[in-house]
C-alpha positions in Angstrom: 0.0 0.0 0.0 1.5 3.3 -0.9 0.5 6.0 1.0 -0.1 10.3 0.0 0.7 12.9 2.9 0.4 16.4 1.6 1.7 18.8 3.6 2.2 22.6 2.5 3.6 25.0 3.9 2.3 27.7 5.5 -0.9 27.0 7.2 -3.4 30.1 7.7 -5.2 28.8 10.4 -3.0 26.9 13.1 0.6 28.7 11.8 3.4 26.0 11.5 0.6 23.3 12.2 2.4 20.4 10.8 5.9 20.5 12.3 5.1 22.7 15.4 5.7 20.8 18.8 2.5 18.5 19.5 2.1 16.5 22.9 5.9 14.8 23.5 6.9 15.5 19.6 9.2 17.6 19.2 8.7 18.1 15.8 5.1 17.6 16.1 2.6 15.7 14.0 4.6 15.2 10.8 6.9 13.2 13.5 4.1 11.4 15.3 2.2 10.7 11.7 5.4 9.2 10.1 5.6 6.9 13.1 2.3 5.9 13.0 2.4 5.2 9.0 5.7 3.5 9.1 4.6 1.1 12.2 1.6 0.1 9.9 2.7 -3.2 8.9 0.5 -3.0 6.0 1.9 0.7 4.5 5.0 0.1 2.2 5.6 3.4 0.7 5.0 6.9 2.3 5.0 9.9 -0.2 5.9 13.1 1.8 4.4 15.3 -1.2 5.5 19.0 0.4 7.4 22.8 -0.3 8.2 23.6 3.0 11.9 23.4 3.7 11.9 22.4 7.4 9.7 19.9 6.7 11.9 18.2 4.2 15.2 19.1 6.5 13.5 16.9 8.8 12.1 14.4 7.0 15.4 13.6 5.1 17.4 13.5 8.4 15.2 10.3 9.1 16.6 6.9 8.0 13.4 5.8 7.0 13.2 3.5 4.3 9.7 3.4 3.6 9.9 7.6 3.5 10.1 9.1 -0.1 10.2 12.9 0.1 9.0 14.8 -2.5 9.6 18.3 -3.2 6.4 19.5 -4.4 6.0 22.7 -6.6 5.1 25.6 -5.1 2.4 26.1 -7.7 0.2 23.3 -6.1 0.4 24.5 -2.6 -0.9 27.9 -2.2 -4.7 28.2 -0.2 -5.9 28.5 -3.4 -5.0 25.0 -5.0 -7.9 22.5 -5.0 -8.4 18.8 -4.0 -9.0 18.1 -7.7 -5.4 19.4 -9.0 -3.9 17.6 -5.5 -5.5 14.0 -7.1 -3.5 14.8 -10.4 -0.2 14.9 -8.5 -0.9 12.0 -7.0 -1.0 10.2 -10.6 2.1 11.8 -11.2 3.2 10.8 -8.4 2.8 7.3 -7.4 3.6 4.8 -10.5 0.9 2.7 -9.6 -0.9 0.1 -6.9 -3.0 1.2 -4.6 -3.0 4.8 -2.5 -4.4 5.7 0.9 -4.6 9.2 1.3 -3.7 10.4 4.3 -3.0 14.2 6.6 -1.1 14.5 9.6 -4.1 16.6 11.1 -5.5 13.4 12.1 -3.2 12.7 14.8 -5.5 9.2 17.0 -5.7 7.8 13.8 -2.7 5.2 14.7 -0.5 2.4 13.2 -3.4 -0.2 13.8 -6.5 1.8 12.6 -4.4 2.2 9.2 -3.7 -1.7 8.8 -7.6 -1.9 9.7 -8.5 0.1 7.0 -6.5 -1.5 4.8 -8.0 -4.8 5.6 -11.4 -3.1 5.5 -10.8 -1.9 2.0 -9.0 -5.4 0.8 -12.0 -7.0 2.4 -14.4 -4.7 0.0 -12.6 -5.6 -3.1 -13.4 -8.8 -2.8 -17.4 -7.5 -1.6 -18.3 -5.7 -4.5 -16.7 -2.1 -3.3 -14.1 -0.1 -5.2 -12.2 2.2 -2.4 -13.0 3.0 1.0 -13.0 6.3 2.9 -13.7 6.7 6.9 -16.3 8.5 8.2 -18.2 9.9 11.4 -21.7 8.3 12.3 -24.1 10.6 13.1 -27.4 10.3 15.0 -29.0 13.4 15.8 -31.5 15.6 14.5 -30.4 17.0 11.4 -32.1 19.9 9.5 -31.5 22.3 6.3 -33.8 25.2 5.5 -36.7 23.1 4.6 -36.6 21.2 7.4 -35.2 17.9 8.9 -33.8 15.4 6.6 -32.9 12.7 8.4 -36.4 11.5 9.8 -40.2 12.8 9.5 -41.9 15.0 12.1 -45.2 14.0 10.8 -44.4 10.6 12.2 -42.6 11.4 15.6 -41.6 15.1 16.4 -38.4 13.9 18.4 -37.7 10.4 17.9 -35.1 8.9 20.2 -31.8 9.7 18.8 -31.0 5.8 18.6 -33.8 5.1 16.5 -32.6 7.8 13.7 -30.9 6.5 10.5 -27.3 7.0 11.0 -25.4 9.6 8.6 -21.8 9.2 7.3 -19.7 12.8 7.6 -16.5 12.2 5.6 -13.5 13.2 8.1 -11.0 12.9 6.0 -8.5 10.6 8.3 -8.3 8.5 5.1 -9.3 7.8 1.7 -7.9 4.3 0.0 -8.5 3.4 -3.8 -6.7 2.6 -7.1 -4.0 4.1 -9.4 -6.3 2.7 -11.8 -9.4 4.6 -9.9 -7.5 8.0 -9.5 -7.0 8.0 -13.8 -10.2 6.9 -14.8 -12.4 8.8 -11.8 -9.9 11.8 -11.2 -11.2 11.1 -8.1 -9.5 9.7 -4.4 -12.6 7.2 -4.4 -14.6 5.5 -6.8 -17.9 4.5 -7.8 -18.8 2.5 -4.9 -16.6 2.6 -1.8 -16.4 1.4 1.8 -17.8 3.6 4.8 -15.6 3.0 7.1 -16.7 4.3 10.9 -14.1 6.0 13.4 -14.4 6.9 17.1 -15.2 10.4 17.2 -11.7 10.8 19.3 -9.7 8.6 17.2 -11.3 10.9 14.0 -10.8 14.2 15.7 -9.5 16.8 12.9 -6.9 19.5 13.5 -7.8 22.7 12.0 -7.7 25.1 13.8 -5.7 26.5 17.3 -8.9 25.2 19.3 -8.3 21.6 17.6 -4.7 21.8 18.4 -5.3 22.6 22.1 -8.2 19.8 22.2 -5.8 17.5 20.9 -3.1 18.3 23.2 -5.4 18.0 26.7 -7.4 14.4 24.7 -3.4 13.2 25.3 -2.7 14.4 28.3 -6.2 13.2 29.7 -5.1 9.7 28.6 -8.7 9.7 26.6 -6.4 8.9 23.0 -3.4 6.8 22.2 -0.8 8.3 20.6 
């Protein structure tokens, strides 16, 4: 399994965010997410896709044989470049096999959650699926402008929330698919892929200084592995 980590430089929101000290990492979640990836005993290559030069100090002071680091141009990583053109690099990047895309941001997603989702998505393969990506399940009451979409006041105006119909949110802690998939869908999933569930700690996003700080106290409250 080959693995994408994109990681630009200069964040807006959390400043530094990748390589800033997290927790008991000195060099913060880029450290602590290359652990975790090269512990997976399933991940065989890690593409470090980034443009920001401390990051790739660091990352090539690592003897790290799984690690390839690649200097990506600085044309496709300002705010404004999209998912879409990131999913082009990735062709470019990675000859071939499959890809799990993956961000340091997620920092509970550990060694074995990755080799269970690459069992998961194997596993679909052989089901019927194409690709995987994890998700949050939500039950609650969930509404747009028109009203609630998720169940039917006409039948029950507050329904137990363990009755409702539970909702995927894509979190973005991983996407897996093809070479073959990302060509012919320009796409990091396909037509039919695995939802695959996470703790809402273990999926917990960092995006911004409140997420960092909520990270840090989840660690030191002993409420997430790291």
């Amino acid at each position: 399994m080959n693995v994408f980590l994109p990681c630009r430089q200069g964040s807006e929101r959390v400043p530094r965010k990748n390589i800033k000290p997290f927790a008991d990492y000195p060099n913060g979640l880029l450290q602590l997410k290359l652990e975790q990836l090269s512990d997976a005993t399933r991940v065989d290559r890690i593409y470090l896709s980034t443009n920001d030069h401390d990051i790739i100090a660091y990352a090539e002071s690592l003897d790290n044989p799984k690690l390839v680091v690649h200097r990506r141009d600085d044309a496709l990583c300002t705010s404004a470049t999209s998912t879409d053109e990131l999913m082009a690099h990735v062709v470019d990047l990675i000859p071939g096999g499959d890809v799990l895309w993956t961000h340091v941001t997620s920092p509970f997603v550990g060694s074995d959650t990755y080799d269970q989702i690459i069992q998961a998505y194997y596993d679909g393969l052989e089901q019927g699926y194409d690709s995987l990506m994890t998700t949050t399940l939500i039950r609650s009451f969930l509404w747009n402008d028109n009203g609630p979409i998720n169940y039917d006041r006409a039948v029950e105006k507050w329904p137990r929330t363990q009755t409702l119909p539970a909702v995927h949110e894509v979190n973005s802690a991983a996407f897996v698919s093809s070479h073959d998939n990302y060509q012919r869908f320009q796409d990091r999933i396909g037509q039919n892929p695995v939802l695959f569930p996470l703790g809402h700690i273990v999926a917990h996003d960092i995006d911004w200084d409140d997420d960092f700080v909520l990270a840090e106290s989840i660690v030191k409250a002993g409420l997430a592995n790291l």
